[in-house]
DRENRODO-587156 format. One record per residue (C-alpha): residue in three letters; x, y, z. Coordinates in steps of 0.05 Angstrom, whole numbers, plus 5000, padded with zeros to 4 digits. Each point is the difference from the previous one (the first is absolute). Layout:
AlaXYZ
...
END
This chain:
Unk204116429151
Unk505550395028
Unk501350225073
Unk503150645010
Unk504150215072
Unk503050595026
Unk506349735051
Unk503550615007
Unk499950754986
Unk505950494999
Unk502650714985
Unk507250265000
Unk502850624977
Unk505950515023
Unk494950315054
Unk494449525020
Unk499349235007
Unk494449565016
Unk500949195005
Unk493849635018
Unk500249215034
Unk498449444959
Unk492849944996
Unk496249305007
Unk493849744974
Unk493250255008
Unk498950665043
Unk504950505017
Unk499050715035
Unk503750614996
Unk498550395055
Unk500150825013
Unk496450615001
Unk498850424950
Unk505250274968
Unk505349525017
Unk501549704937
Unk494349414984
Unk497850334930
Unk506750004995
Unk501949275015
Unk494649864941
Unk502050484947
Unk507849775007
Unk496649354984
Unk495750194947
Unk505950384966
Unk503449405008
Unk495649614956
Unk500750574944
Unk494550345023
Unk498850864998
Unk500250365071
Unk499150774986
Unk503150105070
Unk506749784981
Unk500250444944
Unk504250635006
Unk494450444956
Unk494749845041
Unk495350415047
Unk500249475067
Unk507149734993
Unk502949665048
Unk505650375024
Unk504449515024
Unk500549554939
Unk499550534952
Unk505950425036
Unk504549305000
Unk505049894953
Unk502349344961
Unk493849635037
Unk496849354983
Unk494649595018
Unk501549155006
Unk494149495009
Unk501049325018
Unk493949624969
Unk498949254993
Unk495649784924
Unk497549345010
Unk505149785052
Unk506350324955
Unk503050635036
Unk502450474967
Unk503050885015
Unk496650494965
Unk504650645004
Unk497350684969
Unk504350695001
Unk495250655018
Unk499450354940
Unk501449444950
Unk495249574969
Unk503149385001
Unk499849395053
Unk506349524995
Unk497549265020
Unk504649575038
Unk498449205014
Unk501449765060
Unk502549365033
Unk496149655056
Unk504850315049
Unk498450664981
Unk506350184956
Unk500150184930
Unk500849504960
Unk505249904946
Unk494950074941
Unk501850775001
Unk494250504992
Unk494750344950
Unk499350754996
Unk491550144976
Unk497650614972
Unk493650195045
Unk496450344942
Unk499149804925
Unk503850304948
Unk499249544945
Unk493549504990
Unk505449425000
Unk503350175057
Unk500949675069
Unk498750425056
Unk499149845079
Unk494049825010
Unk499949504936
Unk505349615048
Unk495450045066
Unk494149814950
Unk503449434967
Unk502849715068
Unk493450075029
Unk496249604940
Unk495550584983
Unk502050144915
Unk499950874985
Unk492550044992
Unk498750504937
Unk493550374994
Unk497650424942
Unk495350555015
Unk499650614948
Unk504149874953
Unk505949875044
Unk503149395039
Unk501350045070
Unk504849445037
Unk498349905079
Unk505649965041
Unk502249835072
Unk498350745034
Unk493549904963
Unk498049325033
Unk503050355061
Unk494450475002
Unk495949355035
Unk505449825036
Unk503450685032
Unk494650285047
Unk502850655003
Unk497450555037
Unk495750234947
Unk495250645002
Unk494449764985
Unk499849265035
Unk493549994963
Unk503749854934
Unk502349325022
Unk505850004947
Unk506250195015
Unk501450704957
Unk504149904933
Unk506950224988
Unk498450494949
Unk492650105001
Unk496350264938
Unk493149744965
Unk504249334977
Unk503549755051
Unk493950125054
Unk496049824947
Unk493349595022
Unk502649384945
Unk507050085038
Unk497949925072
Unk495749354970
Unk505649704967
Unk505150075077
Unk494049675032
Unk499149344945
Unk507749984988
Unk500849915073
Unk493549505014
Unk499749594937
Unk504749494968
Unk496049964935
Unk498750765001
Unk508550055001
Unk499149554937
Unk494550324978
Unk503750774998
Unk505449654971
Unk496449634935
Unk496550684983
Unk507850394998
Unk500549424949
Unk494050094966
Unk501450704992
Unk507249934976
Unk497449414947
Unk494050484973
Unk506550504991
Unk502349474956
Unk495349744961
Unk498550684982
Unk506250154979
Unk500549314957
Unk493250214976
Unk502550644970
Unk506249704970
Unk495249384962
Unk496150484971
Unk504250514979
Unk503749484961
Unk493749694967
Unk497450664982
Unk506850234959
Unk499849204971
Unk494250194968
Unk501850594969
Unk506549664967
Unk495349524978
Unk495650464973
Unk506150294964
Unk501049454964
Unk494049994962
Unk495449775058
Unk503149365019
Unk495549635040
Unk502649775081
Unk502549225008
Unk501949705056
Unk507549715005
Unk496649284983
Unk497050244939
Unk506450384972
Unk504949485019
Unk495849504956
Unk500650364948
Unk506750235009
Unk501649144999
Unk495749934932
Unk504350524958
Unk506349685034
Unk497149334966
Unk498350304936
Unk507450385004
Unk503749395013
Unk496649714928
Unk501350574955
Unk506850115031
Unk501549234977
Unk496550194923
Unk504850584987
Unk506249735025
Unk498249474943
Unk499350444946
Unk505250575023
Unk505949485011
Unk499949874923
Unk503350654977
Unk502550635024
Unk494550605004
Unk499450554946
Unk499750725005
Unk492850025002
Unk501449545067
Unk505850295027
Unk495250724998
Unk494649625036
Unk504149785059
Unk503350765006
Unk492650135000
Unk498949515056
Unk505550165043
Unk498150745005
Unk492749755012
Unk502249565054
Unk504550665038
Unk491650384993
Unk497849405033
Unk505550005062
Unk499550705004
Unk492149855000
Unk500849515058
Unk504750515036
Unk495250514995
Unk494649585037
Unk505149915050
Unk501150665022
Unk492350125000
Unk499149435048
Unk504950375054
Unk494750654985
Unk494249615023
Unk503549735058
Unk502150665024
Unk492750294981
Unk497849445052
Unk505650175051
Unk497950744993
Unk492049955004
Unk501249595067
Unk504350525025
Unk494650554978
Unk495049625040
Unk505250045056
Unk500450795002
Unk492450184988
Unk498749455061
Unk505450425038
Unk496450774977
Unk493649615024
Unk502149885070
Unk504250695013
Unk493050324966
Unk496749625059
Unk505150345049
Unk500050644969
Unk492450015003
Unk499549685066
Unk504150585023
Unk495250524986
Unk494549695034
Unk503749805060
Unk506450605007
Unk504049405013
Unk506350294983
Unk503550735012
Unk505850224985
Unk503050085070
Unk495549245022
Unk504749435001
Unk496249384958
Unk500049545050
Unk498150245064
Unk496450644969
Unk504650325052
Unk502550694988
Unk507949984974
Unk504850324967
Unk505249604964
Unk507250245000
Unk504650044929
Unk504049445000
Unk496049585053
Unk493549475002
Unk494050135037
Unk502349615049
Unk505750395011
Unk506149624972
Unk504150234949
Unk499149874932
Unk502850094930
Unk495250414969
Unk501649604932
Unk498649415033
Unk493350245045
Unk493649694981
Unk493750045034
Unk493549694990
Unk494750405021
Unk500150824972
Unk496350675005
Unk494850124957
Unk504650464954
Unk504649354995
Unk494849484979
Unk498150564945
Unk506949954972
Unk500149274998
Unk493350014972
Unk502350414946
Unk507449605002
Unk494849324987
Unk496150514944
Unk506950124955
Unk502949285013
Unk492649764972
Unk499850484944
Unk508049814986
Unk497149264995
Unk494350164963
Unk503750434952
Unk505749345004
Unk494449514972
Unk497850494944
Unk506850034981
Unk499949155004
Unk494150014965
Unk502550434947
Unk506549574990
Unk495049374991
Unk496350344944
Unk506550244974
Unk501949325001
Unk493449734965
Unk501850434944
Unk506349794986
Unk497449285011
Unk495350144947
Unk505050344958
Unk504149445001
Unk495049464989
Unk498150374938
Unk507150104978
Unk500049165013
Unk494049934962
Unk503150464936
Unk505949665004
Unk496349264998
Unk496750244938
Unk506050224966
Unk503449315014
Unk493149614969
Unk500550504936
Unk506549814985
Unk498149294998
Unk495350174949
Unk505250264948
Unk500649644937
Unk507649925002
Unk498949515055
Unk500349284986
Unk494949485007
Unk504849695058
Unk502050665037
Unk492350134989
Unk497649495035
Unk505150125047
Unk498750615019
Unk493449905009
Unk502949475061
Unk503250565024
Unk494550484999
Unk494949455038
Unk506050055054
Unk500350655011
Unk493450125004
Unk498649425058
Unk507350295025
Unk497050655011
Unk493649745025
Unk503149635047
Unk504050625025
Unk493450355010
Unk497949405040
Unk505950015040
Unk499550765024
Unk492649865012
Unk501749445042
Unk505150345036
Unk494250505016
Unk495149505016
Unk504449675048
Unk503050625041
Unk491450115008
Unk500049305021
Unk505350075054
Unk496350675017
Unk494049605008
Unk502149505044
Unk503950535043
Unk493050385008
Unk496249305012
Unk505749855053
Unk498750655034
Unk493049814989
Unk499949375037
Unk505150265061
Unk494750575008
Unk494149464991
Unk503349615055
Unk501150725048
Unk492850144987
Unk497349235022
Unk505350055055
Unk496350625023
Unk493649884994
Unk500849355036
Unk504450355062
Unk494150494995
Unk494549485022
Unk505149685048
Unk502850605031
Unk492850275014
Unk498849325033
Unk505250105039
Unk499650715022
Unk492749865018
Unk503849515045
Unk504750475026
Unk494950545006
Unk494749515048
Unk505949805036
Unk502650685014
Unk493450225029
Unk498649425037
Unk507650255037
Unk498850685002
Unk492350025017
Unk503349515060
Unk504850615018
Unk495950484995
Unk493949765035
Unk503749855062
Unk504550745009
Unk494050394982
Unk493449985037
Unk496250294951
Unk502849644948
Unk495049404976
Unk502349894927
Unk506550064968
Unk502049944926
Unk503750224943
Unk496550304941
Unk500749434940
Unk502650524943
Unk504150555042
Unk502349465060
Unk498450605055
Unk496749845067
Unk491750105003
Unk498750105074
Unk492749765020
Unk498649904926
Unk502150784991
Unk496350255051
Unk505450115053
Unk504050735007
Unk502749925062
Unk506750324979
Unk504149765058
Unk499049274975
Unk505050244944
Unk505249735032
Unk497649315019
Unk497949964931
Unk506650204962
Unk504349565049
Unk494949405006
Unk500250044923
Unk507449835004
Unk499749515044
Unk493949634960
Unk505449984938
Unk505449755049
Unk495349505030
Unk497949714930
Unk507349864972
Unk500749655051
Unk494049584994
Unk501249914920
Unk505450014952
Unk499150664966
Unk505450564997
Unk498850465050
Unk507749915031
Unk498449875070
Unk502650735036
Unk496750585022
Unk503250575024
Unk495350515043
Unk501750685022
Unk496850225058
Unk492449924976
Unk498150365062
Unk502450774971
Unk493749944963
Unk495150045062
Unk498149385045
Unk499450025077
Unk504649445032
Unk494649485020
Unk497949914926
Unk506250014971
Unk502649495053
Unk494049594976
Unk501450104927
Unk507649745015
Unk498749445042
Unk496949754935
Unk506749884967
Unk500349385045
Unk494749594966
Unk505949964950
Unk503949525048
Unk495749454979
Unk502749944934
Unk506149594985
Unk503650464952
Unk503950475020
Unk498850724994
Unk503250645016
Unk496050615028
Unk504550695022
Unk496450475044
Unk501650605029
Unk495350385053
Unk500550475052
Unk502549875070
Unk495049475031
Unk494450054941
Unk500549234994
Unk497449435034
Unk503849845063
Unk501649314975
Unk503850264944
Unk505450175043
Unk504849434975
Unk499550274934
Unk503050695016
Unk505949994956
Unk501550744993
Unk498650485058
Unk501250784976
Unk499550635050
Unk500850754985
Unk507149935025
Unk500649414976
Unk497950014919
Unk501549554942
Unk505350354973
Unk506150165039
Unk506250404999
Unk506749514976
Unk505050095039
Unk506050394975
Unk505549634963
Unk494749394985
Unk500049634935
Unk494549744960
Unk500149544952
Unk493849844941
END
């Protein structure tokens, strides 16, 4: 699978620069006390990569003052996918990331660049972190929990991969970007840990996003079919309870009149082309044309009914549509008042408190308000479009009674007109009846009548088979669904049984690492392992509450992922970026210990990319060499620019 590295890091704007060296492979350490700039060194990365630092954000509580008080300011990483390096350049306060490739010397290369959005506006829409995904291997993994999908992206693999200097070390994962009760959700934090462990699990996640989207459709195909067959029926019960045939059936029989046509045709012309046609005749065929305009304006009307059913079909899928959306903002609503998710001064993603200025996003920027969408509301909000889903299903509903009013409308006339037909026929076999007919015209005219009675038969059979063969095409549209959701469902259940092969794998050979780790930095430690359905760490099979083995355990964790990509092909992308794991309470002897493990990695023959920052000395002595970045108090990451410099992004 894909290998991810970060080569270089930089900031520029009008009042404060950073440039970092080119990193190498495998382990490099930034170095400095606290509060020099090594949370920062990370979240300039992790912003980088489209991902959401509060501190960088002029609203909030902790900003940091430089970067928030700079002006026209950017952050540029230099990152190598699977040997191809490419800049990743994104403007503070803009949520975009412009992607440049470039050329094994290190320039840009001529194919120009890409501009991303980082989040999702659309469903079809290619953000960021679809590229990193795609160049990486790993397809946009979509899970479906309550009624709604949910598409993982980069920062949320990152949250296995970005050891930041979490709270609560005890958590292991890496806190989400916007955290609320789906993102964090228990079936969330599963999905990261398969989608970065398990090839089949990747295909797995992937075939049940099919699955999903074919049931969609098949449903919909299923509501079309037999809205059709149901309004079939009741035009054949309009005409006097006509039994259903099949196209085979109809088209038979629609041959044998043709036969039986083509003979009496051959008998009239023989008798007719002996003299010219009386009165009586020349009535007769008035009669006939102005049956034959009842017929055509028989076979339009069954036209325009057709379109009716087909937009009854259109509109009961789109009704199914709207009352699945009122089900899933019901859910929200209601999970709102058990939870007091939302407020009306609580920002929907971070549950933050904010205020959002006329004329400006949450996030600050301006906005057209015509234009502003958002996809998470207050309570109040959700109402409305609960209520905005309520009209726009009663406007269908009342939009299909109106349809089905039409159709009946259009039955009647049908009706109307096949009786007028029917009159008319009669008239025309009267008047062969009359006595100032002669034996010749007579006979005749009984030709004629035995033609347009199969004529008009065969018109029935035509607009029946027309009917029968739209349900036909209906049909096999529904069976192709059918069989393309068939397949999705196999394809599942088959990943299914391999996948949990395979993550049984993964799981034994993630404890056998880990339970190595951990037994040899903590003494008291003599088991290790990862619960099989949440994927935490079971100390001393759950015994164990030592709580300053928290950080051996979130960091050794890390390294156990690290370690296995390296050992098999499976996505996790080969980098692990650690801020200071020792803010969260170690003494330096274990934490030494718990670092010097990060050299059993050396064995391997891949290549692998591990940046660390720590405080001053709080590695092993050996590490030395690997010192990359060392930060003092006078000395921090970001520094003044010298007046008159230029920048350039």
């Amino acid at each position: 699978m894909g290998a991810l590295k970060i080569l270089q890091v930089s900031y520029q704007g009008d009042k404060y620069e950073f440039e970092s060296p080119e990193f190498g492979e495998k382990l490099t350490i930034i170095e400095g006390p606290n509060g020099s700039g090594k949370s920062t060194f990370f979240n300039l990365i992790y912003f980088g990569l489209g991902g959401k630092v509060d501190e960088f954000d002029q609203r909030s509580k902790e900003r940091h003052a430089e970067i928030t008080g700079d002006t026209n300011s950017f952050v540029q990483l230099k990152v190598s996918i699977n040997l191809v390096e490419y800049s990743l350049i994104r403007k503070l306060g803009e949520n975009l990331i412009t992607v440049r490739a470039l050329s094994p010397t290190g320039a840009e290369a001529e194919t120009g660049a890409d501009t991303y959005p980082i989040y999702r506006p659309e469903a079809e829409t290619k953000i960021f972190s679809d590229w990193v995904l795609e160049k990486l291997g790993i397809p946009v993994v979509e899970i479906f929990q309550g009624g709604r999908n949910f598409k993982l992206n980069i920062t949320d693999l990152m949250r296995l991969i970005y050891h930041n200097q979490a709270p609560d070390p005890h958590g292991i994962y890496k806190p989400a970007d916007n955290s609320n009760f789906l993102s964090d959700s228990l079936e969330v934090r599963r999905a990261i840990f398969q989608v970065l462990v398990g090839k089949t699990l990747l295909a797995l996640y992937d075939a049940m996003g099919e699955l999903k989207r074919s049931e969609r459709e098949l449903e919909a195909a299923r509501a079309i079919l037999s809205e059709y067959q149901k309004v079939v029926g009741e035009v054949l019960k309009a005409r006097g309870g006509a039994t259903v045939q099949n196209a085979h059936f109809l088209n038979k029989r629609i041959e044998e009149i043709d036969a039986q046509l083509d003979k009496l045709f051959r008998a009239r012309s023989e008798r007719t082309s002996r003299g010219e046609p009386t009165q009586l005749m020349q009535s007769i065929d008035a009669d006939r044309r102005r049956l034959g305009e009842l017929v055509s304006r028989l076979r339009h009307e069954r036209d325009a009914m057709e379109v009716m059913i087909r937009d009854k079909g259109r509109l009961s899928s789109v009704v199914a549509s709207i009352r699945d959306d009122m089900d899933r903002v019901s859910k929200v609503i209601f999970t709102h008042e058990q939870l007091k998710l939302f407020s009306s001064d609580t920002c929907p993603y971070c549950l933050n408190a904010v205020s959002r200025v006329q004329g400006h996003c949450v996030c600050g920027n301006p906005v057209d308000e015509n234009d502003y969408q958002r996809f998470f509301y207050s309570p109040t909000e959700y109402v409305d479009i609960y209520r905005a889903k309520k009209k726009s299903l009663q406007t269908m509903l009342s939009t299909i009674e109106d349809t089905d009013t039409d159709i009946s409308d259009s039955l009647e006339k049908q009706a109307a007109l096949e009786k007028q037909t029917a009159e008319l026929a009669e008239h025309i076999d009267k008047s062969f009846s009359l006595p100032q007919a002669e034996v010749s015209e007579i006979q005749t005219e009984q030709l004629d009548e035995k033609i347009f009675d199969l004529k008009n038969e065969q018109n029935e059979l035509f607009q029946a088979l027309k009917m029968e063969e739209k349900v036909e095409d209906l049909q096999r549209t529904f069976n192709a669904k059918r069989e393309i959701w068939s397949a999705a469902d196999r394809l599942v259940k088959q990943l299914q049984l391999a996948s949990k092969e395979e993550l049984a794998g993964r799981v034994a050979g993630f404890n056998e690492i880990y339970n190595d780790f951990m037994t040899k930095v903590l003494a008291e430690c003599r088991t290790a392992r990862i619960d099989e359905d949440t994927y935490m760490p079971v100390i001393n099979n759950g015994e164990y509450r030592e709580a300053s083995a928290d950080v051996s355990k979130r960091f050794l964790y890390y390294l156990a992922l690290l370690w296995m990509s390296l050992k098999h092909d499976m996505p996790f992308p080969q980098v692990l970026l650690i801020d200071t794991p020792e803010t969260a309470g170690i003494d330096k002897d274990n934490l030494v210990l718990m670092l010097r493990q990060m050299k059993l990695l050396d064995g391997e023959r891949k290549d692998y990319q591990i940046l660390l920052s720590t405080g001053v000395d709080k590695f092993p002595p050996e590490y030395q060499q690997h010192v990359a970045i060392r930060l003092r108090k006078d000395a921090k990451l970001l520094r003044e620019r010298p007046r008159n410099s230029s920048k350039s992004a």
